[in-house]
C-alpha positions in Angstrom: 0.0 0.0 0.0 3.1 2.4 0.9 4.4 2.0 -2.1 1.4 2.2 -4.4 0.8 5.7 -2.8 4.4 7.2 -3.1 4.3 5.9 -6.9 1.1 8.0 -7.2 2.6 10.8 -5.7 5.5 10.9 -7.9 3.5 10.0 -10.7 1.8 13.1 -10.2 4.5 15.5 -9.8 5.8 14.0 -13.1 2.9 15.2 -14.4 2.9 18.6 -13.1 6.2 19.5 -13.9 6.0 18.3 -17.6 2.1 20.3 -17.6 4.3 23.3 -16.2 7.2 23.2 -18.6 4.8 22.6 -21.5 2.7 26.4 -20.5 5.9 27.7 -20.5 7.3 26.7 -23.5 3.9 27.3 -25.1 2.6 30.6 -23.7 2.6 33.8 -25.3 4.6 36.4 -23.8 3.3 40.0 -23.8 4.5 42.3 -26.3 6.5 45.5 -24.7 5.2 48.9 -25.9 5.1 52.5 -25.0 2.0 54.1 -24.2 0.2 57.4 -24.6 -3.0 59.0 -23.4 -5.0 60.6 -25.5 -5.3 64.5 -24.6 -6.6 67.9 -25.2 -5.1 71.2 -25.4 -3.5 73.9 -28.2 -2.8 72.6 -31.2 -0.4 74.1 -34.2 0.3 73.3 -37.9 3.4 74.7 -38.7 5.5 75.2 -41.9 9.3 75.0 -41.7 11.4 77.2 -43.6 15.2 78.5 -43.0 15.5 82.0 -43.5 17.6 84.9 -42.7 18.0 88.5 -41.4 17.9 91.7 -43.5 17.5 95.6 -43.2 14.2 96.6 -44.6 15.5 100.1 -45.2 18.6 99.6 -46.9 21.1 102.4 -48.9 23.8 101.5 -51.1 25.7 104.6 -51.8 27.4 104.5 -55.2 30.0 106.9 -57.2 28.4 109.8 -58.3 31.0 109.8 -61.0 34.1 108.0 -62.4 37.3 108.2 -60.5 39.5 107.3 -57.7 37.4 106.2 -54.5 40.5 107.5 -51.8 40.5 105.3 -48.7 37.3 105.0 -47.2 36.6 107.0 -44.1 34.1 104.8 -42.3 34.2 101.3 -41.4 31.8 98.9 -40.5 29.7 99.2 -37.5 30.1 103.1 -37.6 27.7 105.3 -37.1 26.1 108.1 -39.5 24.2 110.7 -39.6 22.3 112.0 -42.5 23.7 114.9 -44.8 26.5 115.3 -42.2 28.4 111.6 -42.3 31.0 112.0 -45.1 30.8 107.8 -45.9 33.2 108.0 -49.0 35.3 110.4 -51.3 35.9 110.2 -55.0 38.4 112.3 -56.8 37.5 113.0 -60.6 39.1 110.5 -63.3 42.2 111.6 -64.2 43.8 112.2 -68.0 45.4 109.0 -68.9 48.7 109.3 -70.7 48.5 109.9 -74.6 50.8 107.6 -77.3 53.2 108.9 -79.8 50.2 108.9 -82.5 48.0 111.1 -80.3 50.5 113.0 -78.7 51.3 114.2 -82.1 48.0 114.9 -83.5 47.3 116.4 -80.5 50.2 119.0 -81.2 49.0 119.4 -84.8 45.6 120.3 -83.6 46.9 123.0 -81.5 48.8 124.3 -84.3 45.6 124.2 -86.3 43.6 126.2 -83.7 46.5 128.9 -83.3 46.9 129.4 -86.8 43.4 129.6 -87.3 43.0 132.5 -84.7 45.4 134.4 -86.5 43.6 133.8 -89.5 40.8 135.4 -87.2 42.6 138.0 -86.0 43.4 139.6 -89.5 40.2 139.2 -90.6 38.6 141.6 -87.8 41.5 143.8 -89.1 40.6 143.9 -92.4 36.5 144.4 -91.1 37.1 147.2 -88.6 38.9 149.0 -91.1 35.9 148.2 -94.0 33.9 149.5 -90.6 35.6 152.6 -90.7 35.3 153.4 -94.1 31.4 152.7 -94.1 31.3 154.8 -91.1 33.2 157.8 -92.8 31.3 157.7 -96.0 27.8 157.3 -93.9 28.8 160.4 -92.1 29.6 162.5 -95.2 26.7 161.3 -97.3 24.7 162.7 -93.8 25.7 165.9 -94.1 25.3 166.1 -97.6 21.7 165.3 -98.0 20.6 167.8 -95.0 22.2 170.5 -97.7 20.3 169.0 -100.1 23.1 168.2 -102.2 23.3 164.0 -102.4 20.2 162.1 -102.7 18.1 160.2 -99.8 19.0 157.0 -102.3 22.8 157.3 -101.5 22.1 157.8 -97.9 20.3 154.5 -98.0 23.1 153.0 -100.0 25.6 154.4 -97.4 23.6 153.0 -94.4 23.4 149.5 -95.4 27.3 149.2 -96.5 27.6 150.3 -92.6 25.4 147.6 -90.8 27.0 144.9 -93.4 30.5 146.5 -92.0 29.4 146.1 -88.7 28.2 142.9 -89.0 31.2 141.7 -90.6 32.9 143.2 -87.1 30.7 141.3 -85.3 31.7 137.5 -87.0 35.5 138.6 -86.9 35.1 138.6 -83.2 32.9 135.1 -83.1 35.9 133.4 -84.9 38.6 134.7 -82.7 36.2 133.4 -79.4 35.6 130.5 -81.2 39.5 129.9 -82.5 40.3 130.6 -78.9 38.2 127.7 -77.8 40.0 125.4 -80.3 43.2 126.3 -78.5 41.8 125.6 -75.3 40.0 121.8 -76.6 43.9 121.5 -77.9 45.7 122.1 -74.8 43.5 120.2 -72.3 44.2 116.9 -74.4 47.8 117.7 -74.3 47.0 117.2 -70.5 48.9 114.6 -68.7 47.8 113.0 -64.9 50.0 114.9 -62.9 49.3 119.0 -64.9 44.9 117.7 -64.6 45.7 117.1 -61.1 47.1 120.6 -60.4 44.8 122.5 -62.7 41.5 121.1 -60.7 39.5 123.3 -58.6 38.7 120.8 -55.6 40.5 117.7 -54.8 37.3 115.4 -54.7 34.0 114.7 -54.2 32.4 113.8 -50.9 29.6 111.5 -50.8 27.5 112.2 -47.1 25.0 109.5 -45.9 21.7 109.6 -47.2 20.1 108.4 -44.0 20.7 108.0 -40.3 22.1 104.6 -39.4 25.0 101.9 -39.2 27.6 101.1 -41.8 27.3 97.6 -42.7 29.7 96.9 -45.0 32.2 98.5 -47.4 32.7 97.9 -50.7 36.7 98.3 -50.5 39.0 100.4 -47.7 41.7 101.4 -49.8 42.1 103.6 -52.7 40.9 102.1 -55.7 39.6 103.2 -59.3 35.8 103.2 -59.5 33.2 103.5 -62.6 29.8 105.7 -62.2 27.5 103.9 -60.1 29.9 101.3 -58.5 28.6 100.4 -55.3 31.0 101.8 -52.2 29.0 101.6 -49.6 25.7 100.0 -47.4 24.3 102.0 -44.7 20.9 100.3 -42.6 19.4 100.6 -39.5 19.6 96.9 -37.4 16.7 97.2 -35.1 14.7 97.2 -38.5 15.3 93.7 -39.2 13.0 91.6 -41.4 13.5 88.2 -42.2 12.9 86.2 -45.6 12.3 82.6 -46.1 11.7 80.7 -49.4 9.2 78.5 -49.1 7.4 75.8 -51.1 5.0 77.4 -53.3 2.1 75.0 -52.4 2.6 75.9 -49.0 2.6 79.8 -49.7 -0.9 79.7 -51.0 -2.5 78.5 -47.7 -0.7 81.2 -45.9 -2.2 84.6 -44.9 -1.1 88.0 -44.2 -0.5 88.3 -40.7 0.4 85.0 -40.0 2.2 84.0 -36.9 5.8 82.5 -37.1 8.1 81.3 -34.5 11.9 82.3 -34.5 14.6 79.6 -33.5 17.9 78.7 -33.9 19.0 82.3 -34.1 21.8 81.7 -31.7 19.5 83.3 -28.8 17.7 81.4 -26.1 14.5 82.7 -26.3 12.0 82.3 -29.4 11.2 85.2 -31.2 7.8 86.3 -33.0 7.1 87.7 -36.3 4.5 88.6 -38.4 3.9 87.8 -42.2 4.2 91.2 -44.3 4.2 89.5 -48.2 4.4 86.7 -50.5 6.4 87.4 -53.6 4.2 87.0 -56.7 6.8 85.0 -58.7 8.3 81.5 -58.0 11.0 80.5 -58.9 12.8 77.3 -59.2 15.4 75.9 -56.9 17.4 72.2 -56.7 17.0 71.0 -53.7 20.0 69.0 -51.3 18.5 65.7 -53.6 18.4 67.0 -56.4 15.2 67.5 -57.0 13.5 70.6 -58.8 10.8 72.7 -56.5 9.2 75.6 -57.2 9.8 78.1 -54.3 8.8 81.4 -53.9 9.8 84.6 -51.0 7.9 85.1 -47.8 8.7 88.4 -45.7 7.9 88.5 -42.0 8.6 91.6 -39.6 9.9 90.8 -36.4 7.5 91.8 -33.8 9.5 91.3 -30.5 11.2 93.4 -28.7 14.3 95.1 -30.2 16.2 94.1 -26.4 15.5 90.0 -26.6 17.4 90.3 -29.9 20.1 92.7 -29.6 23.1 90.9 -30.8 21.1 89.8 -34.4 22.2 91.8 -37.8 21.6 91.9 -41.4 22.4 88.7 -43.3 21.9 86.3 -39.6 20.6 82.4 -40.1 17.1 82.0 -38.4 14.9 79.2 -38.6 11.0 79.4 -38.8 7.7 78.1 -37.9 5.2 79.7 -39.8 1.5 79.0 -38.4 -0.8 77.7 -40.9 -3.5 76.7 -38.5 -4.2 76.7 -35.0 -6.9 76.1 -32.6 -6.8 76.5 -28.3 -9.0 73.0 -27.8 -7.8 70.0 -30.1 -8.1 66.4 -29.3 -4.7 64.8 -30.1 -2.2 62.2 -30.0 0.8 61.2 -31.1 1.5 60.9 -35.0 3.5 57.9 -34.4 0.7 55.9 -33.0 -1.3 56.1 -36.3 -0.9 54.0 -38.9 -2.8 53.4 -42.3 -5.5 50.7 -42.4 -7.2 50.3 -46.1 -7.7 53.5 -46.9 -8.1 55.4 -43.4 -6.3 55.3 -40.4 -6.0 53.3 -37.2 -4.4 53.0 -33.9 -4.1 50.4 -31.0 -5.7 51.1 -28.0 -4.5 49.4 -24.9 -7.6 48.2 -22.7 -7.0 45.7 -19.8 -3.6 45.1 -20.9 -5.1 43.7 -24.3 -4.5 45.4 -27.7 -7.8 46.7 -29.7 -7.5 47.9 -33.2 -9.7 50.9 -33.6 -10.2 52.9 -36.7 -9.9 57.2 -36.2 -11.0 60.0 -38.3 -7.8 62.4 -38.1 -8.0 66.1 -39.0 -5.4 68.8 -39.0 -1.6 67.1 -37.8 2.0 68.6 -38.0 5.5 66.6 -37.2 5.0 65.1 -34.2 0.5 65.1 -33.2 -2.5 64.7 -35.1 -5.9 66.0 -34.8 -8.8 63.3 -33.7 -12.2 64.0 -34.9 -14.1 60.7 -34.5 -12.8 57.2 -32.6 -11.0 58.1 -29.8 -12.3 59.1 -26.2 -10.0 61.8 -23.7 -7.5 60.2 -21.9 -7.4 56.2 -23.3 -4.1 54.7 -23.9 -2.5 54.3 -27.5 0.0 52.8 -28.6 2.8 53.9 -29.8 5.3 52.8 -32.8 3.0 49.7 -32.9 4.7 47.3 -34.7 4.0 43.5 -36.4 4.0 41.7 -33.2 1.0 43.5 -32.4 -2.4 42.1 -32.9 -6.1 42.4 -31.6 -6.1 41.1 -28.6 -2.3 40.8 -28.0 -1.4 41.4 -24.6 0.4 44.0 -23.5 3.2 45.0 -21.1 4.5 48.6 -21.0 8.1 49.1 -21.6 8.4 51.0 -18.5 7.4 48.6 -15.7 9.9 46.1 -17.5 
């Protein structure tokens, strides 16, 4: 009987152990996962852009005419003052030196024009002495005819050989002004550098800022030949900063004047706000870091915080953006990542009672990182995130965190 009842017994633990080692090797274990509750509060749709800095006011002072820009008498960071800052100083071009050939016609011209106002000269000779012939015979034939003795028809003769003398006087003079301005044409281009130089009234022309401000940059410091118009310097005022982005033009369209946008990355710590101004009218195309073609177009915001949070930002700085296309204060949300596609909507996995339930969701507006829940989802029940193949209906569940 004793040993009927202790082959029982270990007949029976056989049996357990093997039923034991059997549910182990056979059960399924439950699948780690991170959770997240379903919540309300703000939500934002925002377009990313990189952008930078720029002076909405700027001046770019040019060379009022050809010539030698001396060394530049401001430098960057300076500051002007309008109509009284002399920013740059251009002395008039110079005569460049002349070649044999022209060097010799030049000489022949000049012998041209003085040989000409000689030529001049004798001929208001010959017509002041025709003048004072005319005058001598008007005179007589005067007399005459209040005697009665010469005719009013001599007189008349008489009178217009004067005015033709004096007339003749009068273009005798015009040559010799004009034969003198030969000379003159003739001797400037005989001119070298060094005799312009000393024959010039003023030394150069001073260019004074056309508004109050800060140099920000200079076309060159040292003395240098410049062309009419060439830029020399950029004057703008800093703490009137706007910013300009190119942005995708299918996302410009569904933006607004006005629009809120989010400053980072500026090398600051706190974010600044700005304010869209404009949308260019005209794309234009750009390659992209892949290669690929996109049409892009220029958005302008003006910054809107204080000119003190941003002190240390200039023309030209790196700033990244977060344009707001949409917003609302009360959104129902969760995470992007817990949404995946399912046929042609989308679905999530809600954990209940440590089970997985697949359950389909309408989604409205979403950005990077949360989407908008219109329909399927209740405040505050549990979804799972970054679901992946293990996970099933009715899987169960362990969260990663009490692992």
């Amino acid at each position: 009987m004793a040993f009927s009842t202790r082959t029982l017994t270990l007949t029976g633990l056989g049996v357990a152990l093997v039923a034991g080692l059997a549910y182990v090797s056979f059960r399924t274990d439950p699948v780690p996962v991170d959770l997240a509750t379903v919540t309300r509060g703000p939500l934002e749709v925002t377009i990313n852009a990189d952008g930078q800095t720029k002076v909405r006011d700027l001046f770019e002072v040019a060379a009022p005419i050809s010539g030698t820009a001396m060394r530049s008498p401001v430098e960057e960071g300076d500051i002007v003052r309008a109509g009284e800052t002399v920013v740059a100083s251009v002395r008039p071009l110079s005569s460049s030196l002349l070649d044999a050939r022209t060097q010799l016609q030049a000489e022949a011209a000049l012998q041209e024009a003085l040989a000409a106002r000689h030529v001049a000269e004798a001929d208001l000779k010959q017509a002041r002495e025709t003048q004072i012939f005319a005058q001598s015979q008007y005179d007589r034939t005067k007399v005459l005819t209040d005697r009665g003795v010469a005719t009013f028809t001599r007189l008349e003769d008489d009178s217009q050989r004067l005015a033709v003398a004096n007339a003749t006087v009068e273009a005798a003079q015009a040559r010799i002004e004009m034969a003198d301005g030969a000379i003159e044409r003739a001797r400037a281009t005989l001119l070298g550098p060094t005799d312009t130089n000393q024959t010039s009234g003023s030394c150069c022309v001073d260019v004074l800022a056309p508004a109050d401000g800060v140099v920000l940059s200079v076309a060159a410091e040292s003395e240098r030949p410049v062309v009419i118009g060439e830029p020399l310097v950029s004057i703008g005022d800093p703490d009137q900063l706007e910013l300009v982005a190119d942005i995708l033009s299918n996302d410009a369209v569904r933006l607004s004047p006005g629009a809120l946008a989010y400053v980072e990355r500026w090398g600051g710590e706190a974010v600044l706000e700005a304010r869209l101004d404009r949308i260019d009218p005209k794309a234009y195309t750009k390659v992209s870091a892949l290669g690929i073609e996109e049409q892009r177009v220029d958005a302008y915001f003006t910054l809107t915080s204080a000119s003190e949070s941003r002190a240390t930002l200039g023309d030209g700085f790196s700033v990244f953006l977060r344009i707001v296309e949409w917003h609302v204060e009360d959104a129902l949300q969760i995470p992007l990542s817990a949404v995946f596609r399912s046929g042609e909507g989308w679905a999530v996995f809600v954990a209940h009672n440590n089970r997985a339930e697949m359950r389909l969701i309408t989604l409205g507006h979403r950005n990077d990182t949360v989407a908008e829940v219109l329909d399927g989802l209740e405040l505050d029940e549990e979804v799972i995130m970054h679901p992946s193949d293990e996970i099933r209906s009715g899987s169960l569940l362990v969260e990663r965190s009490n692992l």
